[in-house]
ZAMARGU-4260 file (C-alpha; in steps of 0.2 Angstrom, whole numbers, plus 5000, padded with zeros to 4 digits):
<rodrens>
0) 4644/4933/4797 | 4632/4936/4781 | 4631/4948/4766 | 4619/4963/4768 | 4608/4972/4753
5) 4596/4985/4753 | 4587/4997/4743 | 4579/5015/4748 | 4567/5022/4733 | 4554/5031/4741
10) 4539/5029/4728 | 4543/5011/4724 | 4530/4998/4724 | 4531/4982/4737 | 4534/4974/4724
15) 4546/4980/4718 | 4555/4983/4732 | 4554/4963/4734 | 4558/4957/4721 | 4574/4969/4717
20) 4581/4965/4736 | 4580/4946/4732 | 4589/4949/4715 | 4604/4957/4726 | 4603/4946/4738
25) 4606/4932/4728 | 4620/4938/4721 | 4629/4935/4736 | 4624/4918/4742 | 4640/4913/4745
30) 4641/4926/4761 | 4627/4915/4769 | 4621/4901/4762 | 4613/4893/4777 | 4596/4905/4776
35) 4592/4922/4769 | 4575/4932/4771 | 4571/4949/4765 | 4559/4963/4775 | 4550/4979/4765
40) 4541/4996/4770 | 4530/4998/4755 | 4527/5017/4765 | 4543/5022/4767 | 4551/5014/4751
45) 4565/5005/4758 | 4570/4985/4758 | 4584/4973/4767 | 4589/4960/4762 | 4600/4946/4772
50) 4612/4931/4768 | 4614/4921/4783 | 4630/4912/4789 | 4625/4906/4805 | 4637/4909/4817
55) 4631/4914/4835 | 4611/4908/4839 | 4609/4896/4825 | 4591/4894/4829 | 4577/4907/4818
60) 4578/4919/4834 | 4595/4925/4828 | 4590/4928/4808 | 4589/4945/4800 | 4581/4956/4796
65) 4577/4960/4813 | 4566/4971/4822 | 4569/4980/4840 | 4558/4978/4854 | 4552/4993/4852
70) 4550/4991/4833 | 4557/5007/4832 | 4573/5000/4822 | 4575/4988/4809 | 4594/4982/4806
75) 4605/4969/4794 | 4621/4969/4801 | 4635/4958/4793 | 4651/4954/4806 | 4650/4950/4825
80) 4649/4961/4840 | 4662/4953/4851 | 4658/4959/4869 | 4638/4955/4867 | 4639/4946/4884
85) 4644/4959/4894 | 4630/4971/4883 | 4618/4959/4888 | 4621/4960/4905 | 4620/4977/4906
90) 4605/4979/4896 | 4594/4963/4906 | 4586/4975/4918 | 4568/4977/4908 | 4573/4966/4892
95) 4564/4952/4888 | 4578/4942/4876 | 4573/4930/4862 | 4589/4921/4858 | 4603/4922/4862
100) 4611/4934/4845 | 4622/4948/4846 | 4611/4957/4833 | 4597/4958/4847 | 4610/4963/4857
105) 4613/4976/4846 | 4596/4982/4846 | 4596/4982/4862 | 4608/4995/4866 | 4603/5004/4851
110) 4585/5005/4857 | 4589/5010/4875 | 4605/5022/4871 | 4603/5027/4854 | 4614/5025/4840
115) 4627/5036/4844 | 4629/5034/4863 | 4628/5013/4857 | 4641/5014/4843 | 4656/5015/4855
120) 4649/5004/4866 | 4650/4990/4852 | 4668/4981/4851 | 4669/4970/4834 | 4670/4971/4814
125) 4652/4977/4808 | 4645/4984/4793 | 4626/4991/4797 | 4610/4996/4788 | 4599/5002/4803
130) 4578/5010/4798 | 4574/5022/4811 | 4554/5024/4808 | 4552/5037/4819 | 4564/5048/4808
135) 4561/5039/4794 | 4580/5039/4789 | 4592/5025/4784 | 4609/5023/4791 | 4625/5013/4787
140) 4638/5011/4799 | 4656/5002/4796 | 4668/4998/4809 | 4682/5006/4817 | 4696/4998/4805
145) 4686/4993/4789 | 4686/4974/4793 | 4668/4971/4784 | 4664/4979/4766 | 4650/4991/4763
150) 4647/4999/4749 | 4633/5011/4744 | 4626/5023/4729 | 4611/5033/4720 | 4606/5025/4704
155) 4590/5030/4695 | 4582/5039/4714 | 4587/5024/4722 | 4601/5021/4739 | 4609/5005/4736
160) 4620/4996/4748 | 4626/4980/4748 | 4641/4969/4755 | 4649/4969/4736 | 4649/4978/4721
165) 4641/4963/4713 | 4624/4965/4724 | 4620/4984/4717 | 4623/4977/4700 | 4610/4968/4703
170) 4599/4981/4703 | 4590/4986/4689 | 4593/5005/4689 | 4611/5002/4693 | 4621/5012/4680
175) 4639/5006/4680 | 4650/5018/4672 | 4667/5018/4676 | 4676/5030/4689 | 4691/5035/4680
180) 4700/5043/4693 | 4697/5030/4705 | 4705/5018/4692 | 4722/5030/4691 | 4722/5028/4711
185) 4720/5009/4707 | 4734/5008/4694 | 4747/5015/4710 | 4737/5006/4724 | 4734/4992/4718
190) 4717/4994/4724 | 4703/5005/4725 | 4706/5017/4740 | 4692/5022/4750 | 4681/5031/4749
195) 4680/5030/4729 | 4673/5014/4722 | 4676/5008/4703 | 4661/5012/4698 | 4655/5032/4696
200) 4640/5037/4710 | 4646/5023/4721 | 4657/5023/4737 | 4665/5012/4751 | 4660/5019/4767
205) 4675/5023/4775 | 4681/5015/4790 | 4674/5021/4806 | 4660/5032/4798 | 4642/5032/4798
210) 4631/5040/4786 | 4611/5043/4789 | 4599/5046/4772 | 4582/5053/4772 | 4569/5052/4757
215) 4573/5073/4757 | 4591/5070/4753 | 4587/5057/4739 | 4574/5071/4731 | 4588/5084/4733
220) 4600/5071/4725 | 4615/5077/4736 | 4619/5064/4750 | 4624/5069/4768 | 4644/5065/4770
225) 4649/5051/4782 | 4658/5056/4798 | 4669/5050/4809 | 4662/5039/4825 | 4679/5034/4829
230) 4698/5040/4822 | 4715/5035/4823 | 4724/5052/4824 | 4712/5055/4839 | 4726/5042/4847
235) 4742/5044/4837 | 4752/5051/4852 | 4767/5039/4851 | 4776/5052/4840 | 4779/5064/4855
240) 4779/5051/4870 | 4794/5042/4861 | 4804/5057/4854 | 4813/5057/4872 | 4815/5039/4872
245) 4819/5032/4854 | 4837/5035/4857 | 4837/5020/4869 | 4849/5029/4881 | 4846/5032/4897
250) 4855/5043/4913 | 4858/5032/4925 | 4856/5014/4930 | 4841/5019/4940 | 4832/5027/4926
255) 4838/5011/4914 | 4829/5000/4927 | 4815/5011/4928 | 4813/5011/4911 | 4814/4991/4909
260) 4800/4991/4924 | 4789/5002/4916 | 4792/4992/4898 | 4790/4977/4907 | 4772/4983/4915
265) 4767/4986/4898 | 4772/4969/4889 | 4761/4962/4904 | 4747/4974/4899 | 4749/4971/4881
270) 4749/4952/4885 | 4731/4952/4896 | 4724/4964/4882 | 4728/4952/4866 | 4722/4938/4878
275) 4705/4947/4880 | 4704/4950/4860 | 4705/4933/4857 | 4695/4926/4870 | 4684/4935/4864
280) 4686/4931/4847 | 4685/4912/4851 | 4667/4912/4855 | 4655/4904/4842 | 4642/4890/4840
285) 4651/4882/4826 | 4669/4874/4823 | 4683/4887/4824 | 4701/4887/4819 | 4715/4897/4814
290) 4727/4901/4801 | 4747/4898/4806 | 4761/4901/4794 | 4773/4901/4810 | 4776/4918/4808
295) 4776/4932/4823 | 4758/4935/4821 | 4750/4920/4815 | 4760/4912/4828 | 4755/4925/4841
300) 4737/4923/4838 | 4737/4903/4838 | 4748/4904/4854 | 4735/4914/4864 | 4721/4904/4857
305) 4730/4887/4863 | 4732/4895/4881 | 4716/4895/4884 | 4707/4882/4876 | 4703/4866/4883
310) 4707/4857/4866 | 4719/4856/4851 | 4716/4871/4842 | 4712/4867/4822 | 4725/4877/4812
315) 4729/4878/4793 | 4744/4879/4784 | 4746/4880/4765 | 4763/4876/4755 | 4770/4880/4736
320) 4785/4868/4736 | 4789/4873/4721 | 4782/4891/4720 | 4798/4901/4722 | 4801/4903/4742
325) 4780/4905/4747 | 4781/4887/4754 | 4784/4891/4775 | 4774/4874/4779 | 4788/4869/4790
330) 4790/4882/4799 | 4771/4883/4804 | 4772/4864/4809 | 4785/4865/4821 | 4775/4881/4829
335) 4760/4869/4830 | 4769/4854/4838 | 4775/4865/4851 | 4761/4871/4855 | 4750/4854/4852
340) 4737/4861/4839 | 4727/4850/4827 | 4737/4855/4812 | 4731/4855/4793 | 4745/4856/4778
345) 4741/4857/4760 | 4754/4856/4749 | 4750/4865/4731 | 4756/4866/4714 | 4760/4881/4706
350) 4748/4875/4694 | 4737/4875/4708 | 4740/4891/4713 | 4737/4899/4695 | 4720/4890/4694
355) 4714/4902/4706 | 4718/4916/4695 | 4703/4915/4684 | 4690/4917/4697 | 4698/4931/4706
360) 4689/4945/4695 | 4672/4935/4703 | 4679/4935/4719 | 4684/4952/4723 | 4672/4960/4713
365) 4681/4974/4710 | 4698/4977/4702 | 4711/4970/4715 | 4730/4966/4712 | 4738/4959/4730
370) 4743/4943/4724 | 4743/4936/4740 | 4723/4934/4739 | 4730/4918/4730 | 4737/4909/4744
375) 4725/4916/4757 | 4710/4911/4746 | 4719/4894/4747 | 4720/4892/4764 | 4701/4897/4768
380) 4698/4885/4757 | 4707/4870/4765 | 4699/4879/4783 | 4683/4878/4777 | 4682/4859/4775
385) 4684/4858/4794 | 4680/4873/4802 | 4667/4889/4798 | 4676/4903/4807 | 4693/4906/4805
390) 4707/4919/4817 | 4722/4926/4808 | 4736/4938/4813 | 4731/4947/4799 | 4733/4967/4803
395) 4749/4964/4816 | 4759/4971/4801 | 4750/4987/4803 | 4746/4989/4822 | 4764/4984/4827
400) 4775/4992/4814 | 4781/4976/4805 | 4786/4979/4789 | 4803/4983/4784 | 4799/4998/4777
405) 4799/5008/4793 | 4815/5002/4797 | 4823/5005/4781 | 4816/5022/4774 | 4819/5035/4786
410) 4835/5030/4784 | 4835/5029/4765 | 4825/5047/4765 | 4839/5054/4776 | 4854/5049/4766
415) 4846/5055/4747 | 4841/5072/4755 | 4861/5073/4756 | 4866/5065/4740 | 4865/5080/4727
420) 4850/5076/4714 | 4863/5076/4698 | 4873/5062/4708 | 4859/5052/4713 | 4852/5053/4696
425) 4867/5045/4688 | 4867/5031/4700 | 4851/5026/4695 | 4854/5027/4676 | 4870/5016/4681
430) 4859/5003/4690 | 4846/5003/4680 | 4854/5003/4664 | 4862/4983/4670 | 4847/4971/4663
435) 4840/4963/4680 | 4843/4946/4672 | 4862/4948/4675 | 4859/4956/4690 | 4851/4940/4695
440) 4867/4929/4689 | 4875/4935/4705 | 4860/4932/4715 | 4842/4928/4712 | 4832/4942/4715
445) 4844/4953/4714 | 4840/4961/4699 | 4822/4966/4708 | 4828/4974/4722 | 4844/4983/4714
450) 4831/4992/4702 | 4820/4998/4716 | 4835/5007/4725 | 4838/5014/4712 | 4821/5021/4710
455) 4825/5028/4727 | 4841/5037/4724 | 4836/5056/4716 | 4821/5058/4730 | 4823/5068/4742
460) 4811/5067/4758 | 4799/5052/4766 | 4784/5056/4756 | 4794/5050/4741 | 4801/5036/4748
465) 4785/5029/4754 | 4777/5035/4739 | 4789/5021/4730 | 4787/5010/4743 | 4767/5009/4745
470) 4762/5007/4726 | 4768/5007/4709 | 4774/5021/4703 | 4775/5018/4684 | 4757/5016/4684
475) 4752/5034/4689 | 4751/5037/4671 | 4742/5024/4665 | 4725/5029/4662 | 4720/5039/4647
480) 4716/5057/4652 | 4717/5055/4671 | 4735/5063/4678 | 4739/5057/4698 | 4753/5061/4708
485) 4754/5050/4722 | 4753/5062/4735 | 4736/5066/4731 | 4729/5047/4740 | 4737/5055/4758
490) 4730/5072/4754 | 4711/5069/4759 | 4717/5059/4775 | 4716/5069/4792 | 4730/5075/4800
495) 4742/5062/4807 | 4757/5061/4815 | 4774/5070/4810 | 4787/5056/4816 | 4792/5048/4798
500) 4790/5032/4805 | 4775/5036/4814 | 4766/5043/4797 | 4770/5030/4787 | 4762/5017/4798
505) 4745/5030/4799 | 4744/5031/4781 | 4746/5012/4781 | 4731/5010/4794 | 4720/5023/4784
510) 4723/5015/4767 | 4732/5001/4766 | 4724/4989/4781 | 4705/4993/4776 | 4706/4993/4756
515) 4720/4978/4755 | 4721/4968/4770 | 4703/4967/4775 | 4697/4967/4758 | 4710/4953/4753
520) 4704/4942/4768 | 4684/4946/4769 | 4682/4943/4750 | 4696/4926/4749 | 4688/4919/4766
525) 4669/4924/4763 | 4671/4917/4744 | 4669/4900/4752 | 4659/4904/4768 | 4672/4905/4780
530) 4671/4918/4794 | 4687/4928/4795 | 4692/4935/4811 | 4707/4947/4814 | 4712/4948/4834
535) 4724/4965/4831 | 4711/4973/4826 | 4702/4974/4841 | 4701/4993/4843 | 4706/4993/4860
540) 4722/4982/4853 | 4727/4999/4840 | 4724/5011/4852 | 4736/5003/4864 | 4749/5000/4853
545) 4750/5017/4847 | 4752/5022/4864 | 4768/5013/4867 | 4782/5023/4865 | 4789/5019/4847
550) 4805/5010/4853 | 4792/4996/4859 | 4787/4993/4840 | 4807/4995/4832 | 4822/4991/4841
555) 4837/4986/4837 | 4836/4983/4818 | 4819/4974/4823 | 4801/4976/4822 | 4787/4971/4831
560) 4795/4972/4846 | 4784/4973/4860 | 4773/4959/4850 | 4790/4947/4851 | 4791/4951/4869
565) 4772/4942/4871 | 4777/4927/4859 | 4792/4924/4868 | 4781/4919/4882 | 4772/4903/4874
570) 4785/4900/4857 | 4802/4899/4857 | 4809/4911/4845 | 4820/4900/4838 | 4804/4893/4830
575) 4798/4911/4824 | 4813/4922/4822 | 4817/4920/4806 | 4818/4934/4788 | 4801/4942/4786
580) 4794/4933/4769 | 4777/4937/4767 | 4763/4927/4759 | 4768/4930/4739 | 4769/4921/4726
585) 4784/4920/4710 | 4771/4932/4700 | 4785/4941/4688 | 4792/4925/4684 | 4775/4917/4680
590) 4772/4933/4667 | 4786/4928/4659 | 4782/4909/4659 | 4766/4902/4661 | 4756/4916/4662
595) 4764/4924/4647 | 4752/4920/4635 | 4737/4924/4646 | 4743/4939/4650 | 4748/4944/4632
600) 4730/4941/4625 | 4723/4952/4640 | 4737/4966/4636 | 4738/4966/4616 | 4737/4985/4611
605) 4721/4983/4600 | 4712/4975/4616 | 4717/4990/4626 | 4713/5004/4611 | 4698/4995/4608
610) 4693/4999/4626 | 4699/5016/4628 | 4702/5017/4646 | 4724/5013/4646 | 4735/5020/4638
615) 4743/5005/4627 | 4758/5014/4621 | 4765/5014/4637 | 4756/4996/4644 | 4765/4989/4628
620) 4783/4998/4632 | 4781/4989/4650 | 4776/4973/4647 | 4790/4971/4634 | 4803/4977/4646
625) 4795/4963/4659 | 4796/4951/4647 | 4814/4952/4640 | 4818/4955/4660 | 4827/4970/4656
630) 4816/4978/4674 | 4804/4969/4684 | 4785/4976/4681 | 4776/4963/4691 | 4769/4977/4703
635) 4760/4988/4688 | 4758/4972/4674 | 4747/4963/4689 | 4738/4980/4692 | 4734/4981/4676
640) 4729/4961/4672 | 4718/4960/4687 | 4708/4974/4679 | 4709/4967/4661 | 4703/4952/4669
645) 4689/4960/4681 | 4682/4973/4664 | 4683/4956/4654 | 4671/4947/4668 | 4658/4961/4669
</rodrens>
C-alpha cells in the first residue's frame, strides 16, 4: 500500500520534472511514510513518484519506482496483487527474482505477457501508472471494483496522476476550477461519481479501466478514453437464472430436494471461495487485523480469518454510548469471544466523534458527505496503534444484496404504480404536512421515516423509487445554473440487468461501492497509514455471487442469504441476527444542536451568494425547515456542509 504521483510534460526539464514529482509526492506522506523515492525520463518528459507503506518485502528490493527485467517498463503501483505466489511460480522458469514484492511480480507477468494478457491474470485492489519505453506511452490502470483511487488530468501540456486530488494540486500548472456539473451529481450523491472529479479537466478513472497516453495525444490535447479490462454486466446473469426459481415453489419433493442439493453445493462453494479470499488477504509482513462490528459481514470476514489462523486474530470495535443507536460494541464482543479473537473496544463521545468533522475536508480531499467516514475513520485509528493492515466486510452490502432497499422497493414501486397519482399526491401532502417532531412523540424517528414514504407515494416505477432511495433528491436543484434529473447518473452506465432487484444492486456496484464505500474506507483508513482490505471484493467473489440464483441473496423477508448460510457455520446466529443498523451517526439531531452553530456560519445566505456556486434561497428554505424539525434534511444539509467545509479548506 502507498500513494502514487506522476507527471507526463513532454519538453520539461529534469528538473523540473523532479522537483514537481517530489512536491506531489509530499503531499501525500501520510499514504507511505516509511520511504518514498521518485524516478525521471528527462527524454521522454515523464516522472513517478512513490509513498511507501511497506507492506510485503519490507527490504529496498520491494521500493518503487521499479524497473522490469527487461527495462522495458517502469511501474508505481499503489494496492496488493493478492495471488503473486502462484504468478511467481508460473513465471520462475528464466526469472531471476530480487525480492520477494508483488510489484516484481507484477513486472514480471507484465514483461513476459504483456499488459493486456497480464491484467486478468492479476487478482487484488491496484491503481497503476506503467512507462512503456518502447512505445513511449504512459498507462494507468485501476482495479476491477475501484478499491484504490486514481485520479488523473491535463493542466498547462502536462498528464497528472496521483492517489488524491491534493497530489495534482500540487503542481504548479494545476488550474482548479470548479466542475459545476459534477457538483450537481454531488449535491444528489453525496459524492462525486465517477468518472467526473470536482475539479474541471480532471477525472477518476473508472473502475476496471485502463487508459494509455502518448506525447501525440497531449500535443493534440484530446486524451484516448479508458476502456473496460473487466465489466460486471459481462456477468449479470442471475436476472434470467432466477426468474424460474424466485418463486421458491417447487413440483415435487424430488425436485425440492434437488434443489436444496444443488443450494447446498453452492453454500459449500461459496464457502471454499471466501476462504481463499481471505487467505489470501491474510498474507503480510507486518501486524494484520480486522474490523468486527458483529454484524453479518464483518463477522463473516473475522470468522473465516479465525479458521485459519494459528493465533487470536487482532479485531477492532468502536462504540458511541451516547451517539443515538451507533454504539454495537456489545454485540461485536460476543462475536469475538466465540470466536476467541484478540478484541480491541474504544468507547467515544459524541464529542469525540464531532472532532473529526473538522479534518474530513483534508481527508477526503474532495467533497464527500457519508457520515459514516466518522466512525470508520475512528476505528482505523484505534487499528492503527496495533496493527498496519486491516480486513473489513466492507462491500458484502453490495455483492450480497443486503440492504433493505431491495427487499422493500419493488414492492413499494409495484403498489404506487396502482395508486392513482391525484390520490398518492394527497397522501403525501397529509403526511408531510404533520411536523416530524410530533411524529416522533409517538416514536423516535418516526418523524424521519414517515416523510420519506411519503416522498415515495406519487411515483410510479423502480427508477423513482431508487432514485429516492440512493440520494437526496432535494438537492438536484441546488447548484446555480446546473439542472440534474437523477436519471442522468444511471444513463452513462452499460447495459445491466432488467430484474428490479437485480438493477438496483448493478447501479449500486457501478456507483455507489467505488465512489462511496471504497473511497470512504481508502481515504479514513489510508489518512493514518492503515492498509484497508475488503475480502468481498475479490472479483472472483462478485462474479460468483451474481451467478447464484437471486433467491440465494433474498429470501424470506431476508437478505444476504447464502452469506448467512456460510456464517452459520462458525457463529451462532443468535450472536449476529439481529436489525440491520448500519454504521451512522445521530447527524440531524447534532444540526439542530451542537453542530447548529457551525453549520449556520457555513450556511448563512451572504457566505453562499458571496460564493456564487448554490443557490441560497433554497439552502436557506432547508436549513430552516431542518432546524424547526418541521422535515429531516440531514441527507442534503450534510451534502452541502461537507462541501462548505472542503471550498473553505482549499
Amino acid at each position: 500500500m502507498c500513494g502514487i504521483v506522476g507527471c507526463f510534460h513532454p519538453g520539461a526539464t529534469t528538473g523540473a520534472l523532479a522537483g514537481q514529482v517530489a512536491q506531489m509526492a509530499a503531499t501525500i506522506v501520510h499514504r507511505g511514510p516509511d520511504a518514498g523515492d521518485a524516478w525521471v525520463d528527462g527524454q521522454a518528459g515523464v516522472a513517478f513518484g512513490f509513498r511507501r507503506l511497506a507492506i510485503l518485502d519490507l527490504t529496498a528490493a520491494g521500493m518503487q519506482p521499479m524497473q522490469s527485467a527487461s527495462g522495458r517498463y517502469t511501474v508505481v503501483f499503489n494496492g496488493e496483487i493478492y495471488n503473486h505466489h502462484q504468478l511467481r511460480a508460473e513465471l520462475a522458469t528464466g526469472h531471476s527474482w530480487r525480492g520477494t514484492s508483488d510489484t516484481e511480480v507484477m513486472l514480471a507477468a507484465i514483461d513476459r505477457w504483456g499488459l493486456a494478457a497480464a491484467l486478468p491474470r492479476l487478482h487484488g485492489m491496484f491503481a497503476i501508472a506503467l512507462w512503456d519505453a518502447h512505445d513511449r506511452s504512459l498507462t494507468l490502470v485501476r482495479d476491477r471494483l475501484g478499491e484504490k483511487p486514481l485520479y488523473y488530468g491535463v493542466h498547462g501540456g502536462a498528464l497528472l496522476f496521483g492517489s488524491e486530488l491534493k497530489a495534482l494540486r500540487a503542481h504548479p500548472s494545476f488550474h482548479a476550477a470548479i466542475d459545476q456539473r459534477a457538483l450537481a451529481e454531488y449535491m444528489y450523491a453525496s459524492f462525486v461519481p465517477s468518472p467526473r472529479s470536482i475539479f474541471d479537466a480532471t477525472w477518476k478513472l473508472p473502475a476496471g479501466h485502463v487508459v494509455t497516453i502518448t506525447a501525440g495525444d497531449l500535443r493534440s490535447a484530446t486524451l484516448p478514453q479508458p476502456a473496460p479490462y473487466w465489466q460486471l454486466h459481462a456477468h449479470t446473469r442471475r436476472g434470467a437464472a432466477s426468474s424460474s426459481s424466485s418463486t421458491g415453489t417447487t413440483g415435487s419433493a424430488g425436485s425440492a430436494s434437488s434443489a436444496g442439493s444443488a443450494e447446498g453445493e453452492l453454500i459449500d462453494q461459496l464457502d471454499a471461495l471466501l476462504r481463499d479470499a481471505v487467505a489470501r488477504q491474510m498474507v503480510a509482513d507486518v501486524p494484520l487485523g480486522a474490523f468486527l462490528s458483529g454484524g453479518i459481514d464483518s463477522s463473516s470476514i473475522v470468522a473465516l480469518m479465525q479458521a485459519q489462523s494459528a493465533r487470536p486474530v487482532a479485531t477492532f470495535t468502536i462504540g458511541v454510548p451516547e451517539g443515538g443507536g451507533l454504539d454495537e460494541s456489545h454485540f461485536a464482543a460476543g462475536v469475538a469471544a466465540h470466536l476467541g479473537t484478540d478484541h480491541h473496544v474504544l468507547q467515544v463521545t459524541p464529542a469525540e466523534a464531532r472532532a473529526v468533522i473538522p479534518t474530513l475536508a483534508t481527508m477526503y480531499d474532495e467533497p464527500f458527505a457519508d457520515s459514516s467516514q466518522i466512525p470508520t475513520h475512528l476505528v482505523s485509528r484505534l487499528a492503527r496503534h496495533h496493527v498496519t493492515v486491516s480486513l473489513s466486510g466492507d462491500g458484502g452490502d453490495e455483492v450480497f444484496g443486503g440492504y433493505r432497499r431491495y427487499l422493500l422497493a419493488p414492492r413499494v414501486a409495484q403498489r404506487s404504480r396502482r395508486l392513482p397519482q391525484p390520490v398518492g399526491r394527497a397522501g403525501q401532502a397529509v403526511l408531510r404536512g404533520v411536523p416530524m417532531h410530533a411524529w416522533d412523540r409517538l416514536r423516535p424517528g418516526l418523524g424521519a421515516r414517515v416523510h420519506q414514504m411519503a416522498e415515495l407515494l406519487p411515483n410510479r416505477g423502480i427508477d423513482d423509487v431508487y432514485g429516492l432511495v440512493f440520494g437526496a433528491p432535494t438537492g438536484l436543484g441546488l447548484v446555480q445554473g446546473q439542472p440534474l434529473a437523477a436519471a442522468e447518473l444511471f444513463h452513462r452506465l452499460p447495459h445491466g440487468p432488467r430484474d428490479p432487484v437485480d438493477s438496483m444492486m448493478y447501479r449500486d456496484a457501478l456507483t455507489y461501492l467505488p465512489d462511496d464505500i471504497c473511497t470512504k474506507v481508502d481515504r479514513a483508513s489510508m489518512a493514518v497509514s492503515l492498509e484497508g482490505r475488503m475480502p468481498f471484493l475479490d472479483h472472483r467473489v462478485v462474479e460468483f455471487a451474481w451467478s447464484l440464483p437471486q433467491r440465494m441473496l433474498l429470501r424470506d423477508g431476508a437478505s444476504k442469504w447464502a452469506l448467512r448460510q456460510v456464517l452459520a457455520r462458525y457463529v451462532p446466529p443468535a450472536l449476529t441476527e439481529r436489525p440491520k443498523a448500519g454504521f451512522g451517526l445521530p447527524m440531524g439531531a447534532w444540526l439542530r444542536g451542537p453542530l447548529q452553530e457551525w453549520a449556520g456560519d457555513l450556511l448563512a445566505a451572504h457566505t453562499l451568494q458571496a460564493e456564487g456556486l448554490l443557490r441560497a434561497d433554497r439552502v436557506a428554505a432547508l436549513w430552516a425547515q431542518h432546524r424547526r424539525g418541521r422535515a429531516d434534511h440531514t441527507r442534503v444539509l450534510w451534502n452541502v456542509l461537507m462541501f462548505q467545509s472542503w471550498l473553505h479548506s482549499r
